[in-house]
C-alpha positions in Angstrom: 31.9 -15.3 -0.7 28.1 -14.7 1.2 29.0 -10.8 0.5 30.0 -11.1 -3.1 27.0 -13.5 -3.4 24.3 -11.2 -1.5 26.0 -8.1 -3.9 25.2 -10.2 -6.9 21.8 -11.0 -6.0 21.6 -7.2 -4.7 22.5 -6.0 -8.6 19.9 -8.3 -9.7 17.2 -7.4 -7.4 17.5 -3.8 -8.2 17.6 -3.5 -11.6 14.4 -5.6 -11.7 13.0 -3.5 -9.3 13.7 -0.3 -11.2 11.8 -1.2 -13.8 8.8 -3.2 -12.2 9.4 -3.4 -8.3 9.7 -6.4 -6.4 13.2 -6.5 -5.2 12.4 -8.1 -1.7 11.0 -11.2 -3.6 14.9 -11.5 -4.4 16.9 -10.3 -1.6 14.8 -11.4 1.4 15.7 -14.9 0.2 19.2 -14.7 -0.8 19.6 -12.8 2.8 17.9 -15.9 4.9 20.4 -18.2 2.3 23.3 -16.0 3.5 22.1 -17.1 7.0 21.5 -13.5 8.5 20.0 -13.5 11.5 15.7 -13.1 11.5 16.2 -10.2 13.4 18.0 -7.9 11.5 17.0 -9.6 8.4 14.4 -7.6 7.3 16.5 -4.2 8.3 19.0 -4.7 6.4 17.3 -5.3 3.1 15.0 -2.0 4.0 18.6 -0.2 4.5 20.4 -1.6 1.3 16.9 -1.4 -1.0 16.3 2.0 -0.1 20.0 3.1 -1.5 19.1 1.1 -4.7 15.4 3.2 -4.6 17.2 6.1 -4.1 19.6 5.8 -7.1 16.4 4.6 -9.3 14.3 7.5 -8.9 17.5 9.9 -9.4 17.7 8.5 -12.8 14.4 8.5 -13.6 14.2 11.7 -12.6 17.4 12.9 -14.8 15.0 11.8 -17.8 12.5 14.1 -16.7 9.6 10.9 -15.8 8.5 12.0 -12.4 6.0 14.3 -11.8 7.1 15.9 -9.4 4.1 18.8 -8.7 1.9 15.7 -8.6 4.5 13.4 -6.1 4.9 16.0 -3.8 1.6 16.3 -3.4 0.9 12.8 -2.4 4.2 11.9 -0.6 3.6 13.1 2.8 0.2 10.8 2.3 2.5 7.6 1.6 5.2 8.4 4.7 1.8 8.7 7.2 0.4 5.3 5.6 3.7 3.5 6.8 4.2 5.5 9.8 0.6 4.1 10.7 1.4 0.5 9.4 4.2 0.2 11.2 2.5 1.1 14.2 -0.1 -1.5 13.8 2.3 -4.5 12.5 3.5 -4.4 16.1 0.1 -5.0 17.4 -1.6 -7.3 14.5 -0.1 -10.4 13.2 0.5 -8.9 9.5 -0.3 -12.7 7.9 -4.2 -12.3 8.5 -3.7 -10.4 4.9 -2.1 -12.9 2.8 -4.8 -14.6 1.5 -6.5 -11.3 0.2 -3.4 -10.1 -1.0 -2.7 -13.1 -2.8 -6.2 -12.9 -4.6 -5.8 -8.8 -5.2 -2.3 -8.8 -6.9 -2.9 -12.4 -9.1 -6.1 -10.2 -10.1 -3.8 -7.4 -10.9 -1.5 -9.6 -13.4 -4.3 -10.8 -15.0 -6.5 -8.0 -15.7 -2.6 -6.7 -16.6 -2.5 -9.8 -19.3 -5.7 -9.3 -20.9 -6.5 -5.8 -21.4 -3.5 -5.5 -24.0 -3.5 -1.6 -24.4 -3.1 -0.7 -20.3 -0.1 1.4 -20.1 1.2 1.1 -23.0 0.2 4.9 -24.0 0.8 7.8 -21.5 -3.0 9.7 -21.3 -1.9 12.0 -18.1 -3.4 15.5 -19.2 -3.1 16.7 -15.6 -5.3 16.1 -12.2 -8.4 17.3 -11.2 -9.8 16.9 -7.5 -11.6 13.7 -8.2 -8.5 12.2 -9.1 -5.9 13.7 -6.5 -8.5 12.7 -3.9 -8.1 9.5 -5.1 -4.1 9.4 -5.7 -4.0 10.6 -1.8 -6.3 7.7 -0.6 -4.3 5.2 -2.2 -0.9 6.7 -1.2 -2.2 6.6 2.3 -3.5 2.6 1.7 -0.2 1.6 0.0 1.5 3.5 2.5 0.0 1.6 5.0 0.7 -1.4 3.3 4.1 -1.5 2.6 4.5 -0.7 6.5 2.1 -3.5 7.3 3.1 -5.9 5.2 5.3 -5.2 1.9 4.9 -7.7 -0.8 3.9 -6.4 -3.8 3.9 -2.5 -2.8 5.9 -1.3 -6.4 3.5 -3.4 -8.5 0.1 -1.9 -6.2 1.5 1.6 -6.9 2.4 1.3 -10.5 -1.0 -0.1 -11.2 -2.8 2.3 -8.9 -0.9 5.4 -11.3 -1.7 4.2 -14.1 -5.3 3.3 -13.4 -6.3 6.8 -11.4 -4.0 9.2 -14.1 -3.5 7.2 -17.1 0.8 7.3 -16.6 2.1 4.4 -18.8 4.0 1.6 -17.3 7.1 3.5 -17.9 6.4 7.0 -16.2 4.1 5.0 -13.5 7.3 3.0 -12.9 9.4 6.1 -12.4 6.7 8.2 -10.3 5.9 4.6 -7.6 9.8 5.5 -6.7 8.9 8.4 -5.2 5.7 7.2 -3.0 8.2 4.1 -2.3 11.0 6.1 -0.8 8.0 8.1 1.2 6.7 4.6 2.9 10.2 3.1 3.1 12.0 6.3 5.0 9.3 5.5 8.0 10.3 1.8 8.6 14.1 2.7 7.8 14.3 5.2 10.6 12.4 2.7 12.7 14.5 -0.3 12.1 17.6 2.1 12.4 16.8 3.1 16.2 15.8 -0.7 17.2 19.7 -1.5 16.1 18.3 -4.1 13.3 20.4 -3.3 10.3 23.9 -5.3 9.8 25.6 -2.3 8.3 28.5 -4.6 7.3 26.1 -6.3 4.6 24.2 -3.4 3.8 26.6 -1.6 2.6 28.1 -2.9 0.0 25.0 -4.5 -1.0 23.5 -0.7 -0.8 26.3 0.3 -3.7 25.7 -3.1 -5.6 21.9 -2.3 -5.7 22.6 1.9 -6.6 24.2 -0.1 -9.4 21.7 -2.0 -10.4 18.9 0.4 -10.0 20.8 3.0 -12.3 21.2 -0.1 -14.8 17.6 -1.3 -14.7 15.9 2.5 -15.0 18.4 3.8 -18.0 17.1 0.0 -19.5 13.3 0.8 -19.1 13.5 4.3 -20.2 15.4 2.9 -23.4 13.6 0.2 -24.0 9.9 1.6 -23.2 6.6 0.7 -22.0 6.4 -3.0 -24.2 9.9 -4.1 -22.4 8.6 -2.8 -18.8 4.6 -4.3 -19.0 5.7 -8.1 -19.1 8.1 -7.4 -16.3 5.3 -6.1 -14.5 2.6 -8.6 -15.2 5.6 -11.6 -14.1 7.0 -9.2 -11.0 2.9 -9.1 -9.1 2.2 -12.7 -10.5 5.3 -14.1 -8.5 4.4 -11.7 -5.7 1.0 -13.1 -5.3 2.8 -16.7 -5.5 5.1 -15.8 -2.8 2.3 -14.8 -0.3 0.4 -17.3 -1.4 3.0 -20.4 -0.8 4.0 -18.4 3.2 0.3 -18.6 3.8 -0.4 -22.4 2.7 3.4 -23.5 3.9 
């Protein structure tokens, strides 16, 4: 029953995640109810997410949403960012960031809220330097980030795309998969050779969140940029909440 529960919540977790990010708001909670050890915890959500990422940005990319001249070109920017965040998470207590985190993505959902046209029309006509400059800085920072710390990395990048090359929230949604698998293969690797993943749970929770993560991109691509925006604006708002209740409690 704690594997067919964690596959549900797995499903779930995905499928929102394809369309707005925040899966770990789901899963890392379900896996502490499960009462997986702290240790491995963390690795195994990093192994069974990164199936469901995988299988997300395959279908997005089936519909012919990612960018791919422009990804590539800022990938190997994201995999350094986490490769250097994970370096420094070992030596820095991570939770000196969660009351500016807190502040940063609640700012995010609200500018989100109240500047009704954001995202909602695609204006990418291409990049220039000023621009790539900038799409490589903030691979690098969100990079970092999501090696660092992690809450909150799909909304950061979805916003970040949409802000520096006018994607919509749709394509932005299907491009942030891309710069996610980069940061995510660095602390997968790592939590691999420590031996914290539970390969027993993250397995079938891997194929339950493939499964979810096909569901939830075909839905946004169908559906469009007015069904993906609210999930947004709800997904970073209950991100900020999250990091906002560890750092008070």
């Amino acid at each position: 029953m704690t594997i067919v529960f964690l596959c549900v919540m797995g499903f779930i977790a995905s499928f929102i995640d394809a369309i707005a990010g925040g899966s770990g708001l789901i899963t890392i909670p379900a896996y502490m109810l499960a009462g997986l050890d702290p240790h491995v915890l963390l690795g195994t959500n990093k192994f069974a997410s990164f199936a469901g990422t995988s299988m997300s940005t395959m279908t997005f990319a089936k519909s012919n949403r990612i960018n791919w001249n422009l990804m590539l070109k800022l990938l190997p920017f994201s995999f350094i960012g986490a490769a250097i965040g994970v370096y420094s998470v070992l030596r820095v207590d991570a939770t000196i960031l969660e009351p500016l985190i807190s502040v940063i993505l609640i700012s995010v959902g609200l500018y989100t809220v109240f500047k009704k046209e954001i995202g909602l029309v695609d204006t990418y006509n291409g990049y220039n330097k000023s621009s790539l400059i900038k799409g490589i800085f903030f691979a690098l920072i969100l990079g970092f980030y999501d090696g660092f710390f992690g809450p909150g990395t799909g909304s950061f990048i979805i916003f970040s795309l949409i802000k520096i090359f006018g994607f919509s929230f749709l394509n932005a949604s299907a491009n942030s998969k891309v710069l996610n698998l980069g940061s995510n293969v660095m602390s997968l690797i790592l939590f691999a050779i420590n031996g914290a993943i539970n390969y027993k749970v993250g397995i079938p929770v891997g194929i339950f969140m493939m499964f979810g993560a096909m569901v939830g991109a075909r839905t946004a691509i169908d559906k469009g940029n007015l069904f993906v925006k609210p999930i947004f604006i709800i997904m970073a708002l209950a991100a900020a909440g999250k990091v906002l209740y560890g750092f008070i409690f």
